[in-house]
Every structure is written in structure tokens, then in C-alpha cells.
C-alpha positions as CSV (number, residue, x, y, z in Angstrom):
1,X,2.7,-10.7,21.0
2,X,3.8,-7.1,21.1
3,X,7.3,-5.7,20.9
4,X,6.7,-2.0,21.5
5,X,7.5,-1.3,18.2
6,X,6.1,1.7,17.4
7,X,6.0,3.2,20.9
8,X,5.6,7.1,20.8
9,X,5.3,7.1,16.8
10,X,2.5,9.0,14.9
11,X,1.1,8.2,11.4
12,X,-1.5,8.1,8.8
13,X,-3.1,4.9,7.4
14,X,-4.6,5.2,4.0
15,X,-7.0,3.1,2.4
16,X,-8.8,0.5,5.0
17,X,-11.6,-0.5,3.4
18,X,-13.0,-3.6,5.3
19,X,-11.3,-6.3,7.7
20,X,-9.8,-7.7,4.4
21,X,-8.0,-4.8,3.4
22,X,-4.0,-4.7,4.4
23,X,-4.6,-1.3,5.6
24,X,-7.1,-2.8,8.2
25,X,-4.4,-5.2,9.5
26,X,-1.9,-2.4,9.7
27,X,-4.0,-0.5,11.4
28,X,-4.6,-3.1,14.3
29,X,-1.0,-4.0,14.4
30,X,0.5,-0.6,14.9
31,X,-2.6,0.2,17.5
32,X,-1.1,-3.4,19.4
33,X,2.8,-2.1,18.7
34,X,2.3,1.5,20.4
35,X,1.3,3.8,17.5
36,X,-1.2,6.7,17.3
37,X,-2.3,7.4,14.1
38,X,-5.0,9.2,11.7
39,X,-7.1,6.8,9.4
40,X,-8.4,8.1,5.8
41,X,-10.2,7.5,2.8
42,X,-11.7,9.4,-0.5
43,X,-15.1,10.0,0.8
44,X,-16.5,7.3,-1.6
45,X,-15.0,4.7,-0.4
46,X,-15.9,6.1,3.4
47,X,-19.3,5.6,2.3
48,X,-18.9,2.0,1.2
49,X,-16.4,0.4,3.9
50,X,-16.6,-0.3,7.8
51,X,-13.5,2.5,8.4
52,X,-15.3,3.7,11.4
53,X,-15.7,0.0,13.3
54,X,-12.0,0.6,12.7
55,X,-11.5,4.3,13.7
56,X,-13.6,2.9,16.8
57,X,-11.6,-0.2,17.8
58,X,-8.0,2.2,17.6
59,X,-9.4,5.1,19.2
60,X,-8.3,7.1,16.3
61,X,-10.5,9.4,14.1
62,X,-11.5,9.4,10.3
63,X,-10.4,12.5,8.0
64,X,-12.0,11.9,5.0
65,X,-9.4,12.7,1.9
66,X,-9.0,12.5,-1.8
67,X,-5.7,11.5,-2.1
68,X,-5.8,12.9,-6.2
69,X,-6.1,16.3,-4.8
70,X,-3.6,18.7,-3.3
71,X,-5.8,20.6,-1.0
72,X,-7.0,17.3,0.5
73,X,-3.7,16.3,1.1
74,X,-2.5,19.3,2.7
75,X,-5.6,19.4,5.1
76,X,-5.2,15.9,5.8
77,X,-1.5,16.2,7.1
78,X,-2.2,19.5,9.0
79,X,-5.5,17.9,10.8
80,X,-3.3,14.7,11.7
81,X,-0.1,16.7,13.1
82,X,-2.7,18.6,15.1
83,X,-5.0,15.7,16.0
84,X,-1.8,13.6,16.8
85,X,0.5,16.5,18.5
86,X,3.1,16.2,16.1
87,X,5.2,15.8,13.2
88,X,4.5,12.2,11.5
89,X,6.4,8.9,11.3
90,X,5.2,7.2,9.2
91,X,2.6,7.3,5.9
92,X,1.2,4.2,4.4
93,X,0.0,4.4,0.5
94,X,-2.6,1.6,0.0
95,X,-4.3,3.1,-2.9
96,X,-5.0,1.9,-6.2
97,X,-7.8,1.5,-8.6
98,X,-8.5,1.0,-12.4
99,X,-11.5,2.0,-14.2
100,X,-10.7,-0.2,-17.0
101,X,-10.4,-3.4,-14.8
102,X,-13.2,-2.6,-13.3
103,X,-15.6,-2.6,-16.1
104,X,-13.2,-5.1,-17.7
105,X,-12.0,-3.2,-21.2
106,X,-9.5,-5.1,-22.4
107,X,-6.3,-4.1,-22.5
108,X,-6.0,-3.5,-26.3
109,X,-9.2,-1.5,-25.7
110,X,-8.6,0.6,-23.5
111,X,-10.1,3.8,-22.9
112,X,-7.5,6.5,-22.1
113,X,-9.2,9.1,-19.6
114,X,-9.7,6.3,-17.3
115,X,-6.3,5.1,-17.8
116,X,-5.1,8.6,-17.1
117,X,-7.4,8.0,-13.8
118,X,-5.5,5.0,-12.8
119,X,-2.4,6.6,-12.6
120,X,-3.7,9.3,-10.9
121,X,-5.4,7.5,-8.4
122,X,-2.6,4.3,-8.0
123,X,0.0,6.1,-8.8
124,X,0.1,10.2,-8.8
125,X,-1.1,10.0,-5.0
126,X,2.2,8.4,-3.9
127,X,3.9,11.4,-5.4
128,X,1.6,14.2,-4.6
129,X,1.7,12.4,-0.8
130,X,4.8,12.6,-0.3
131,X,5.9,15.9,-2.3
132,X,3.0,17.6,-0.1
133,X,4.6,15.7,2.9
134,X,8.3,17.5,2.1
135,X,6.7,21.1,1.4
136,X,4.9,21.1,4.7
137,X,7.9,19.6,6.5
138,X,5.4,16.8,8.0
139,X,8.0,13.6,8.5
140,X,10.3,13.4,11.3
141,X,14.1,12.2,10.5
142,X,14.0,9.1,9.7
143,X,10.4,8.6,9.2
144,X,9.0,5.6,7.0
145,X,6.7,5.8,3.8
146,X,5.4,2.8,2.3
147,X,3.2,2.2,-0.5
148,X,1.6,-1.2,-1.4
149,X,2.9,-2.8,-4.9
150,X,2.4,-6.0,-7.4
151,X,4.7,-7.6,-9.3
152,X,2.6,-7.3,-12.8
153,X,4.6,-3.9,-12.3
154,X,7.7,-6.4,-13.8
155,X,6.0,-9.2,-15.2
156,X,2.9,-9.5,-17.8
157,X,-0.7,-10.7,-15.9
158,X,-3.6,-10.7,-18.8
159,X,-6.1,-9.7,-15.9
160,X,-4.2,-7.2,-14.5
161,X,-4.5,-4.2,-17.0
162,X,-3.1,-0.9,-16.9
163,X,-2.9,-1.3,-13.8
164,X,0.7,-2.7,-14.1
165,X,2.1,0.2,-15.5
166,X,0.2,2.4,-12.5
167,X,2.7,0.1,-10.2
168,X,5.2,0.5,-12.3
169,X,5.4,4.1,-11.8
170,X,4.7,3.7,-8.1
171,X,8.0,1.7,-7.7
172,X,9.9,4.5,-9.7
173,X,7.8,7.2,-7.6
174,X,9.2,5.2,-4.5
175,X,13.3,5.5,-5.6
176,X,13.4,8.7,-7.3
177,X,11.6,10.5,-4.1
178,X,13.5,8.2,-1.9
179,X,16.8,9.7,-3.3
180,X,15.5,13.0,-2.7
181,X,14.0,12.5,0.7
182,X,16.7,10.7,2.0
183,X,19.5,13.5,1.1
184,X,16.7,16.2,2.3
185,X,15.2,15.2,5.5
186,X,16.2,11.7,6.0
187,X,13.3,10.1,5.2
188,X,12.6,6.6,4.0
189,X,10.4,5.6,1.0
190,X,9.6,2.2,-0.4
191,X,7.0,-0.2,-1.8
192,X,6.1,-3.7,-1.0
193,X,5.5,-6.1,-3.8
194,X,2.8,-8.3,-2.1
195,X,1.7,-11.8,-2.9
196,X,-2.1,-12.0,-4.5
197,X,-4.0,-11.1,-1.7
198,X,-7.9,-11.8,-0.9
199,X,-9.0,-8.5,0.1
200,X,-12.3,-6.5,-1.9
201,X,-10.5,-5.3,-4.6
202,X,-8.1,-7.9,-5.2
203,X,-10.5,-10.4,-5.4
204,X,-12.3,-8.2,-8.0
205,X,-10.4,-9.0,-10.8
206,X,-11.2,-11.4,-13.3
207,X,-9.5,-14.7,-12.8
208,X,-8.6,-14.0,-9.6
209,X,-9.0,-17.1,-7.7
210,X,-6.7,-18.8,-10.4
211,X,-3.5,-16.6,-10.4
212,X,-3.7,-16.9,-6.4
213,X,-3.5,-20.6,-6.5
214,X,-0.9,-20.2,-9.4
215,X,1.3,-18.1,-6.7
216,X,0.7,-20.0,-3.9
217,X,1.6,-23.4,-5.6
218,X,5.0,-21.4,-7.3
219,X,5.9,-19.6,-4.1
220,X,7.9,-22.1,-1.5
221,X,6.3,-20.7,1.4
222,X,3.0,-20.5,-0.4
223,X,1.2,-16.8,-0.5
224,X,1.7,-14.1,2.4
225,X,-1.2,-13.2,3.4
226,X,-2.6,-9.9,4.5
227,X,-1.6,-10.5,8.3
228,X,2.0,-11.1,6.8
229,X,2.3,-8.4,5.2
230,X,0.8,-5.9,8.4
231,X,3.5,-7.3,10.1
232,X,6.3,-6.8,7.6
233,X,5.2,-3.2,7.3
234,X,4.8,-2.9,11.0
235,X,9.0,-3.6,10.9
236,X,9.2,-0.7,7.9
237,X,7.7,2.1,10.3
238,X,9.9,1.0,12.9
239,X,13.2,1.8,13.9
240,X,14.8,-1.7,13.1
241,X,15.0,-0.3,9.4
242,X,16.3,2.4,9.4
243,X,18.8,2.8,6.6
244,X,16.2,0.9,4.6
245,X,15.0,3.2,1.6
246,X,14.6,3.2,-2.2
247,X,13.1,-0.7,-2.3
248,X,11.0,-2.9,-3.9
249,X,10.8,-5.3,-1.2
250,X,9.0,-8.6,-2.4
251,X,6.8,-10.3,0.2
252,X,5.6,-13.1,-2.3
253,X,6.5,-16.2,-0.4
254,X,9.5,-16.8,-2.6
255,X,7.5,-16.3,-5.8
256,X,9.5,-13.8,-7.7
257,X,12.5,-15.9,-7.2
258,X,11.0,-19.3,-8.1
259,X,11.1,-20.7,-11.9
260,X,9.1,-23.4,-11.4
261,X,7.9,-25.8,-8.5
262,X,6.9,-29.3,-7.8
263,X,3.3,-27.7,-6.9
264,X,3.1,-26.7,-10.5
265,X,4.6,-30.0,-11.9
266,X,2.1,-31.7,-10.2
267,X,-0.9,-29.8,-11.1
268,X,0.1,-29.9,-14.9
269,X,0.7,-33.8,-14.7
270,X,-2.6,-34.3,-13.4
């Protein structure tokens, strides 16, 4: 069912990959809640996803952008305000990727230029987003910008790499700017720390399927899934939150609150 939501606003979704990606959920939810909006990608990842069956089924268009560089940015926010007829509403950051995870270096063997690239890509982008985004004036009052976070960015996940400390920064990125933002242009920033998720590249990481069923037995509600969270977002870009900036906001299913639950008792007893 549709609320109206988003009637009238404009945006940019970053990062849909394929129908398992969060982005790809937001995307359909803010087409069904009233929202026009600009899809992108880095060109890569344009080449190896289904953005266009996307683009296609929101009537929207694909500007292709590397979210690392400035000039990509900049073009990307001045083709969408064009594109859309307007200033923006709302920005989503789902971005993030780690060299080292992905050809599994440990984490006491790291190599440092790709760390320095997973910062830069998971991290850097929220910044360089969002400090492009003030320069060229591109958010209306009041506008929303949320980027998608993990809670290895507070607690310690083997699997997860140096990739914890790239949402770690993304969390600070999100209150520091949010300070700023708010005071200058009214303008809301914050991350969502989302339950283990089974889209392409969370299911890429080693011992995946293990720490999901480790959430989902910990977390009272069990795991939010990727519809869950489009929906929660959906209310972020919307005018119902308006005086909500600066957060972490954890959509786990209860799991960052929970010591320990009868789901885990049981599956250690047997």
C-alpha cells in the first residue's frame, strides 16, 4: 500500500546493483510513494548489474558516476537537477567495497593501498557527496541523506575487515556533516546500521551464511531484510522525519540491543 510519501520529491539512488541490492528496493518503493529520481553507478558496476531493467521499470534514467571522483559527482548532481527540474530531496549512499575482503587478505595482512581504496570508495564518497552537494547548493531545506551502515563499525566481525573501520568513518562522516548541514541549509544526514543482508556483495563475504543465522537467532524480531529496510528509508526521505539528523539508526531486528537469546541457547545446547 502507498501513502503518498514522497509526492512531488526528487532524488538520486546510488548503488542498485541487482533485485537483491537495497538500493533496488528503494528505488521501487519511492517510484510506488510518488518520487522522481536519477539512478547511478561507477561505470563498472553499470556493466555488471541489471540497473537499466531498473531505470526501465521507474521511468527514470542511468547517469553513470564514480562516486571517488569530484567531477563525477558534480556532473551527476547538475544532470539530475536538470533531468528532474529541480533542486534535490533526497540522496541515498549505498556504496561500499573492500579490496582486501574481496581477495580475502587477512586482516593482519593487509595491503594498505587497497585499504586506502576502501575508504575511499565506502567511505570518502559519503563526504565528497555531500560536500559537492553543499557547494552547488543541490538539497532543498530539509532534504534527507542517508547512507547504508554495519554494526562491525562498533563491534569486532573476523570476516568483515577493514571494512569496519570504512563504516566507521561513514558514521562519523554522517554527524560531523550533519552538524554542519543542519546549521547551513537544513539538511538531514544519517546512516542506517542494517541487519546482515543477502544481497551480491553481502553474501560475498566469507562466512557469510553463518553470521546471518548468528543475527537472526540473537535479534528478537529476527533479521530485517532488504524490503525492511527500503521501507524504513522510504520514512527518512520523507517528511515524517524531519528533525531527524546526525543518527546511527539501527535496523537489526533488536540485535544491537540483545545480549543473548533463547535462539542462541538453544543452538549451543544442541
Amino acid at each position: 500500500m502507498a501513502y503518498n510519501l514522497l509526492k512531488g520529491k526528487r532524488g538520486i539512488i546510488t548503488g542498485a546493483l541487482d533485485e537483491n541490492s537495497i538500493a533496488w528496493k528503494v528505488a521501487l518503493k519511492a517510484k510506488e510513494e510518488g518520487a522522481t529520481f536519477i539512478l547511478t553507478n561507477a561505470p563498472v558496476a553499470l556493466r555488471m548489474g541489471k540497473i537499466n531493467e531498473l531505470a526501465a521499470a521507474c521511468d527514470t534514467e542511468v547517469i553513470p558516476a564514480d562516486a571517488t571522483k569530484i567531477e563525477d559527482i558534480e556532473a551527476l548532481y547538475q544532470q539530475s537537477m536538470e533531468k528532474l527540474g529541480g533542486k534535490l530531496d533526497f540522496v541515498l549512499h549505498s556504496i561500499g567495497m573492500s579490496p582486501n575482503v574481496r581477495k580475502g587478505r587477512d586482516y593482519g595482512n593487509l595491503n594498505y593501498d587497497w585499504f586506502l581504496k576502501s575508504l575511499d570508495i565506502s567511505a570518502l564518497s559519503f563526504h565528497k557527496m555531500l560536500q559537492t552537494a553543499e557547494k552547488l547548493d543541490v538539497l532543498n531545506e530539509y532534504g534527507s541523506v542517508v547512507g547504508l551502515s554495519y554494526i562491525a563499525a562498533q563491534r569486532t566481525f573476523d570476516t568483515y575487515g577493514d571494512m569496519a573501520q570504512a563504516k566507521a568513518v561513514l558514521e562519523s562522516i554522517a554527524r560531523s556533516y550533519g552538524a554542519r548541514y543542519g546549521m547551513s541549509k537544513k539538511v538531514r544526514v544519517n546512516t542506517i546500521s542494517q541487519s546482515p543482508t543477502k544481497t551480491t556483495a553481502g553474501t560475498g563475504i566469507d562466512g557469510f551464511d553463518a553470521f546471518y543465522e548468528y543475527a537472526d537467532r540473537m535479534s528478537p524480531l529476527g533479521n530485517a531484510t532488504a524490503d525492511d529496510c527500503a521501507n524504513y528509508i522510504i520514512t527518512l526521505f520523507s517528511d515524517m522525519t524531519r528533525m531527524v539528523t546526525m543518527q546511527n539508526l539501527f535496523h537489526d531486528g533488536g540485535f544491537s540491543a540483545s545480549g543473548i537469546t533463547d535462539g542462541i541457547i538453544d543452538k549451543m545446547k544442541n
